[in-house]
C-alpha positions in Angstrom: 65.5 104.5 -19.0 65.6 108.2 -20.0 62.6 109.9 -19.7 61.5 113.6 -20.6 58.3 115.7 -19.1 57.3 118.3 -21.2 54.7 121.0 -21.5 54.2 123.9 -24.1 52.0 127.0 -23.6 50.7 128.9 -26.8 49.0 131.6 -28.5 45.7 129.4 -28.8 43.9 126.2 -28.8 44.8 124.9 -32.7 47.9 125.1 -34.9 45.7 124.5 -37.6 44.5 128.5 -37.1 48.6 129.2 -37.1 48.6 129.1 -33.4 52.2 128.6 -32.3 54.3 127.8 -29.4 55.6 130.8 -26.8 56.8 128.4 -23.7 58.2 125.1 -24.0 60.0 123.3 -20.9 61.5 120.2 -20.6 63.2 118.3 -17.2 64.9 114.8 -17.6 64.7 111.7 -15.4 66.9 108.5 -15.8 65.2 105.5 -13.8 62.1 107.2 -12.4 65.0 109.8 -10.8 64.7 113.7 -11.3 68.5 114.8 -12.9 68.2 118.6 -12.5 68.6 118.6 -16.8 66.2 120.7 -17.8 65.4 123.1 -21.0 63.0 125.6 -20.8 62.7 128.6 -23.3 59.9 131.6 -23.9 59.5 132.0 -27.9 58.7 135.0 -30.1 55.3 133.5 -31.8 55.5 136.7 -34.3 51.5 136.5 -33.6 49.6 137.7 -31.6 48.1 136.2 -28.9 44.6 134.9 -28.4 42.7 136.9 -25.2 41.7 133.3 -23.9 45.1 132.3 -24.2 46.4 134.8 -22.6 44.4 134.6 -19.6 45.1 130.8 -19.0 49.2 131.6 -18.7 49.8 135.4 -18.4 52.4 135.6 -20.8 51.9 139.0 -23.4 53.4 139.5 -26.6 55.4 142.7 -25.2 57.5 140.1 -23.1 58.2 137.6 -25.8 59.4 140.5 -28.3 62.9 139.7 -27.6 62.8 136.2 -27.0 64.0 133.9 -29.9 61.9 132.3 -32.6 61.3 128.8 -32.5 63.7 128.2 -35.5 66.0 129.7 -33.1 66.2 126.8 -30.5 65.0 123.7 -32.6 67.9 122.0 -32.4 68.4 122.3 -29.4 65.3 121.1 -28.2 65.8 118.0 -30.3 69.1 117.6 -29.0 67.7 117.8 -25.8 64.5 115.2 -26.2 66.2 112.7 -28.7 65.8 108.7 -27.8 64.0 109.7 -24.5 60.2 108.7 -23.8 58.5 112.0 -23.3 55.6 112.2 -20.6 53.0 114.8 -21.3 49.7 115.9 -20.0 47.0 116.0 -22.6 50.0 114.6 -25.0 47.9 115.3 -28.3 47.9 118.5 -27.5 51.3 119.3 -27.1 52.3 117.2 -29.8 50.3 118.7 -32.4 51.8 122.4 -31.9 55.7 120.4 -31.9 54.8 118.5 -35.0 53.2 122.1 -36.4 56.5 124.0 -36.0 58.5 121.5 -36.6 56.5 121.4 -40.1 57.5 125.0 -40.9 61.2 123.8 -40.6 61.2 121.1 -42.7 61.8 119.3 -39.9 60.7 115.5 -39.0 57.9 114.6 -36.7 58.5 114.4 -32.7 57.7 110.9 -32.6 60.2 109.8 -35.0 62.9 111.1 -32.8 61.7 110.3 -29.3 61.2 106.9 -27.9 57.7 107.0 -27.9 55.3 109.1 -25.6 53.1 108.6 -22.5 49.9 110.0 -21.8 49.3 111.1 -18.7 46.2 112.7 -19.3 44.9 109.3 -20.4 46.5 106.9 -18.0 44.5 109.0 -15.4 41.1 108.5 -16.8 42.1 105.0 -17.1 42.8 105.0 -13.5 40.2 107.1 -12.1 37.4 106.7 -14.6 34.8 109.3 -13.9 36.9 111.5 -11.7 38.3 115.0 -12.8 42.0 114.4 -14.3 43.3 117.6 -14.7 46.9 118.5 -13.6 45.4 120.4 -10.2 42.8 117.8 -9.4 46.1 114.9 -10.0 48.1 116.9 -7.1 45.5 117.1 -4.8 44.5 113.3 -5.0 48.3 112.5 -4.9 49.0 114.9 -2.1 51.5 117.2 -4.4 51.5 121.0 -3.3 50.7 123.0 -6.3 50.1 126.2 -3.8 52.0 127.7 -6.3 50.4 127.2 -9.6 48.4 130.4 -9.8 48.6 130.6 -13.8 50.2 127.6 -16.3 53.5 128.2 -16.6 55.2 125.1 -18.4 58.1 124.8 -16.1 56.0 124.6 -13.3 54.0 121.9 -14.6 56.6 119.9 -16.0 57.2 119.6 -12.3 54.0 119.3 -10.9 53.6 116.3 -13.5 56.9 114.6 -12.9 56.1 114.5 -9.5 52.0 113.1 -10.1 53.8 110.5 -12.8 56.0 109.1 -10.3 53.0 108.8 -7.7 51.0 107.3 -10.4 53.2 104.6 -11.7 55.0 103.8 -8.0 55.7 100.1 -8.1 55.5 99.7 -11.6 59.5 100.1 -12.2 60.0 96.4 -12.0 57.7 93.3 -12.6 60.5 91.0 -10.8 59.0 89.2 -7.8 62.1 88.7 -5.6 60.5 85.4 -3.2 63.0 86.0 -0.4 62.7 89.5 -0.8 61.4 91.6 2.9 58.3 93.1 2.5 58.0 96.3 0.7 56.9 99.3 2.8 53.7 100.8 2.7 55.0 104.4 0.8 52.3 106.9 0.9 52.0 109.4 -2.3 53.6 111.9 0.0 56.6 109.1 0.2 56.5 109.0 3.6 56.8 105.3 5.1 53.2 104.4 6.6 52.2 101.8 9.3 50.6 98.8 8.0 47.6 97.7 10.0 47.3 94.1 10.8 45.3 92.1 9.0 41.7 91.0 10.1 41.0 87.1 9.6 37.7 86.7 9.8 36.3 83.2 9.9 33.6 81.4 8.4 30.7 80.6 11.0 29.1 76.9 11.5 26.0 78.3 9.2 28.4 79.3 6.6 30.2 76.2 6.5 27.6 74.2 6.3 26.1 76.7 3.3 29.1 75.9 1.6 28.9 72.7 1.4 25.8 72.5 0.6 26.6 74.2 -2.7 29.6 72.3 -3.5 27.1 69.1 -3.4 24.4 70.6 -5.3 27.6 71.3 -7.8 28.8 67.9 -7.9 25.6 66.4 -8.2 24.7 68.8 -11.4 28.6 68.0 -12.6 27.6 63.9 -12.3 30.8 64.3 -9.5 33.4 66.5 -11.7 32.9 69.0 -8.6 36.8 70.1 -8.4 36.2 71.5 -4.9 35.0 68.7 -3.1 37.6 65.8 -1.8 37.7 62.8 -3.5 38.0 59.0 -2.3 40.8 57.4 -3.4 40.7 54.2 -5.4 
C-alpha cells in the first residue's frame, strides 16, 4: 500500500480568485512506513500574494522570484503522486488549487491519477466530534511535538500529519483476527509500550440477582414463555 501526505500553501483562500500554489510537499509511505521519498518545491505564483496569506506561512513573493513555475515541475509531481492514495488535511482544499493548476495545463484531474484520497480533516471530526481538529490541536491530543511549527510550512506539516495519520488509524492495518495470536501490547500514541492494568471483575450482589430475575420473568410472562434468557425444561 503506497501512500502519499501532501500539503500546498498559496497566495489565498480560492483558486477561483486566480489564487495559485507557492509550496507543495509530498513524503511517501509503503505499509503505514515512512520511506524518506519525498518531493517538496517553492513555486513562482507570478501573483502576488494575499497579506492574510502571507501571514499564515511567511513566504514573500521576493523569495519565490526565482523559484520555478508550476508548469515547471508538473510532471514531476505527477510522477511522484501517480497510483498512490494521498492523505491530506482539509483535502478539498488542497485539491481544489491541484485540480486549478492542473486546469491551466491542460492537464487531468488529481483524482484520476491517484488512488483515491483520505481526509484527515474529516476522519478527525468523525472521531472527535465536537472537539477542535486542526493539525496543532491533532498533535497535542496524540502526543506529537509540533514545538517547531511556528508558521505553516508544507513540509513540516506533511510530517506532522503522517505522524497524527499513523496514530489515528493504529490497528486498523489488518482486520485478521489471528485466535492463537499473543496479545497485542498496549502502544501508546507516543509508541511507547504501556502497562496494562488488570482487569476489575465486579460481581453482581444477592439484590441484583434476584432483580434480574425478576425481569427475566416479568419477560417471559409478557413473551407467553419465548423469554430466550431464562433456562428451559427439557421435554
Amino acid at each position: 500500500m503506497r501512500q502519499i501526505v501532501l500539503d500546498t500553501e498559496t497566495t489565498g483562500l480560492d483558486p477561483r480568485s486566480g489564487h495559485r500554489i507557492i509550496e507543495v510537499a509530498c513524503i511517501e509511505m509503503e505499509n503505514r512506513r515512512l520511506t524518506g521519498r519525498h518531493l517538496h518545491k517553492y513555486v513562482n505564483p507570478e501573483r502576488e500574494i494575499d497579506a492574510g496569506a502571507q501571514a499564515v506561512h511567511g513566504i514573500t513573493l521576493e523569495f519565490l522570484a526565482d523559484k520555478p513555475k508550476f508548469a515547471d515541475i508538473v510532471d514531476e509531481f505527477l510522477e511522484f503522486i501517480s497510483g498512490a492514495e494521498l492523505v491530506i488535511h482539509n483535502a478539498p482544499f488542497d485539491i481544489g488549487f491541484l485540480n486549478a493548476e492542473l486546469r491551466r495545463l491542460d492537464r487531468v484531474p488529481v483524482e484520476t491519477i491517484c488512488d483515491g484520497v483520505t481526509d484527515t480533516l474529516r476522519m478527525a471530526k468523525e472521531l472527535h466530534p465536537g472537539k477542535r481538529n486542526s493539525l496543532d490541536a491533532l498533535c497535542e491530543r496524540y502526543e506529537i511535538d509540533n514545538s517547531t511549527r511556528t508558521l505553516h510550512g508544507a513540509l513540516l506539516d506533511t510530517e506532522l500529519l503522517a505522524d497524527v495519520f499513523l496514530a489515528m488509524t493504529r490497528g486498523q492495518n489488518t482486520l485478521m483476527i489471528e485466535p492463537d495470536a499473543a496479545p497485542r501490547p498496549n502502544i501508546g500514541a507516543d509508541g511507547q509500550v504501556r502497562e496494562r492494568k488488570p482487569l476489575l471483575v465486579r460481581r453482581a450482589s444477592e439484590e441484583e440477582l434476584a432483580e434480574h430475575d425478576r425481569v427475566l420473568a416479568a419477560i417471559d410472562k409478557e413473551s407467553k414463555g419465548a423469554c430466550l434468557w431464562l433456562p428451559k425444561a427439557e421435554a
